[in-house]
N, C-alpha and C positions, 0 to 999 in steps of 0.2 A: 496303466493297463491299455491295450490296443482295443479300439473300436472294434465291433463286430464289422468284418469287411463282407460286403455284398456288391457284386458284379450284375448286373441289369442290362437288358437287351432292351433294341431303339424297337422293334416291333410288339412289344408288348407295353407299350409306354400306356401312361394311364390309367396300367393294369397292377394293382400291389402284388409286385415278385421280387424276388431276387438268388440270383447264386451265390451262396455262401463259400469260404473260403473257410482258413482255418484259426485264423485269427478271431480273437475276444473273448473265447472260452477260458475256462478256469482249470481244465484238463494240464495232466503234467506229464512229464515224459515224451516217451516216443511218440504219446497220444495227444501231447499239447496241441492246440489250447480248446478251439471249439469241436470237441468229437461230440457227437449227436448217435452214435452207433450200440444201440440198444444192447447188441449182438456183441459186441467188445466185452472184454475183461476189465474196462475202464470200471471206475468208483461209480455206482448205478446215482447218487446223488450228485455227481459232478456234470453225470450225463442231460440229467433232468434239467438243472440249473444249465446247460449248452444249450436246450432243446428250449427252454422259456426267453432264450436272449434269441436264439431265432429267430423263433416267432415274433418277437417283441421289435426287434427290426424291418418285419417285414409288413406283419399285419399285425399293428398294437391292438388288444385287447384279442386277438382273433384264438382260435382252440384250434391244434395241431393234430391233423391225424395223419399217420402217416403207414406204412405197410407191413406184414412180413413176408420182406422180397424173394422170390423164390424161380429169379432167372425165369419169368414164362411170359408168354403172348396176353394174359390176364388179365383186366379192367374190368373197375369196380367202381358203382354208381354209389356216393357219401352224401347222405340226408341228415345223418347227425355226429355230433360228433362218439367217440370209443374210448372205451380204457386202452390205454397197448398189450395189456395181456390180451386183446380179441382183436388185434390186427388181422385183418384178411390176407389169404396166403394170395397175395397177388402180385402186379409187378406196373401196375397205373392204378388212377382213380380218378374221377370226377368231378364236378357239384356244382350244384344251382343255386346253391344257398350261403348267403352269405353269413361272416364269420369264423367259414373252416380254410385252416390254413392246409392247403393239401402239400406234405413233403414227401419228397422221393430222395433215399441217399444212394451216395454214390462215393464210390474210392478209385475211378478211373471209367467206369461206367461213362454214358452220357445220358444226361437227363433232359429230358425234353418237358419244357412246359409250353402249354394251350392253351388261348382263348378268343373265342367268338364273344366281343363285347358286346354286339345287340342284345342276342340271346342272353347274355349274364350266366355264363357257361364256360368254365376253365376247365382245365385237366394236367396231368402231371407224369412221367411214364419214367420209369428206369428200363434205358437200352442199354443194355452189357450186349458181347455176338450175340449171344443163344437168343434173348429176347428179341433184340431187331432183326436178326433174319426168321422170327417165328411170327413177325409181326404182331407187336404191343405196341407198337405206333398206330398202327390201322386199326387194333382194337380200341383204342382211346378216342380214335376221330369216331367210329362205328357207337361207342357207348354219348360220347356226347352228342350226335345226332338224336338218339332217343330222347335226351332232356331241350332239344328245337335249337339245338346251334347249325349251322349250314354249312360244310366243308367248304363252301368257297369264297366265306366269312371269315373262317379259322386259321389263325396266326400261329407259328409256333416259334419256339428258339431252343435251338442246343445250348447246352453249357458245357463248363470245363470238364473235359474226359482227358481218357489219354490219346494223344497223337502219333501220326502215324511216323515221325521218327522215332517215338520210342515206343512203338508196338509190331514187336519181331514175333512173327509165327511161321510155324512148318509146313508142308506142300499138304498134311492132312487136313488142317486147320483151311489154307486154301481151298482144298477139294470140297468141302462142307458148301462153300459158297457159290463154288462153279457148278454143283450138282443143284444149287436152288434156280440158280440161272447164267449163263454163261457168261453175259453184261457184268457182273461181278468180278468179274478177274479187271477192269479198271480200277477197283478200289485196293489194288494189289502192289509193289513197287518190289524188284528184287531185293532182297537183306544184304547187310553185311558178310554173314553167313551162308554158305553151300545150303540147299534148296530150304533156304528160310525164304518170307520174304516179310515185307509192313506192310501191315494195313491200317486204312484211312477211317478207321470205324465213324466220323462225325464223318465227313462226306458222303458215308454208304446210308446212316440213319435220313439226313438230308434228305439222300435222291430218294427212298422210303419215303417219303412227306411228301414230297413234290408227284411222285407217281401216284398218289391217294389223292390228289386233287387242291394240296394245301397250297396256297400261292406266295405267301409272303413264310418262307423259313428263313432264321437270320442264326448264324453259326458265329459264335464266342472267340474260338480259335484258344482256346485257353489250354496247357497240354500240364493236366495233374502231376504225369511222371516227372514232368523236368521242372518243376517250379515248388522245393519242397518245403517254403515260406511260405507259402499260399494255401497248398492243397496236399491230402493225403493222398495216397497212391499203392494201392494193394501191391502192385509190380513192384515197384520201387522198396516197398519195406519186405516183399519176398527175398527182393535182388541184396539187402543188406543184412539179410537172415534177422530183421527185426522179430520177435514173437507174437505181434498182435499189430494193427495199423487201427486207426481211426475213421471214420464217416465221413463228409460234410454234406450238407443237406441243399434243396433247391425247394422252393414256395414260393406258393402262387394262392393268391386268394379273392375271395369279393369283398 
């Protein structure tokens, strides 16, 4: 049986996180091995038992709460831990207390994890587009400052998303971004395809970090679609007309 594989950024060191892959789970099929995707069609007891080796790798003994994601600018301040049937419809969360392992999944998304060590103040965001350019990065720096973390304290790191060789979009998908600010058309590259073009979604969440005041963001460079040993990839199981794809999660805790 393969180890739970976890991917860990050199800016959060000291801090119990990590990015999950899809390795060590007990999941079969097109959803082998570690799907953690509550929301899947998967066997809800295989999910469970994915979702206790997570955590179990990242933060032993720690209690997992995690979202229901709902693509928005969202954060949500976690004092105790939840059932998952009472997920908050949100798309980040917080916490000061230790114990809680905060997960954010993702199938091509990028997950941004936080932490201001003084403070004893982390946080956790799913940036898909719609979220990073509605700003749920800046609402997670904004929620964790209310629990006394200091934006110019606050670390973050991207994880494994999809990249921009294989994320091909159309001039409206473009237009969305040049109409939030016209600086955005750098995170753009012409496509392969007549007026497609790629975009750099982890470079664009990034410079979103670094314009909120964060100083130290450190990017994974890890690309879900092209690596399908590793990582699930919504695109990729669209692109092979799979029926359902899988989760993998990202945790962070005290």
């Amino acid at each position: 049986m393969n180890e739970v594989e976890v991917f860990q950024a050199r800016a959060l060191h000291g801090v119990a996180h990590g990015f999950l892959g899809r390795k060590g789970g007990v999941s079969t099929g097109d959803m082998a091995s570690l799907n953690v995707g509550l929301g899947s069609q998967d066997d809800p007891a295989l999910i469970a038992e994915n979702r206790r080796r997570a955590t179990e790798a990242v933060l032993p003994g720690g209690r997992l709460v995690t979202l229901y994601q709902v693509h928005s600018p969202d954060c949500v301040a976690i004092v105790e831990p939840f059932e998952d049937r009472l997920r908050p419809h949100a798309d980040a969360l917080v916490t000061d207390r230790p114990g809680l392992a905060l997960g954010i999944l993702t199938a091509d998304c990028a997950p941004v994890l936080f932490a201001d060590r003084d403070a004893g103040v982390i946080g956790a965001a799913h940036a898909g587009w719609k979220g990073a350019v509605g700003g749920v990065t800046d609402s997670t720096i904004a929620v964790m400052e209310t629990l006394g973390a200091k934006r110019e304290r606050i670390v973050a790191a991207i994880g494994p998303c999809i990249a921009r060789a294989s994320y091909e979009v159309d001039v409206v998908f473009l237009a969305r971004f040049a109409d939030a600010d016209p600086d955005n058309e750098r995170f753009f590259t012409e496509g392969r395809r007549e007026d497609h073009w790629q975009f750099d979604l982890e470079a664009y969440v990034a410079s979103r970090l670094a314009a909120a005041g964060i100083r130290t963001v450190e990017m994974l460079g890890q690309d879900t679609y092209a690596q399908p040993e590793h990582f699930y990839s919504f695109r990729r199981a669209t692109h092979r007309s799979e029926p359902d794809y899988g989760r993998q999660i990202s945790i962070i805790g005290l």
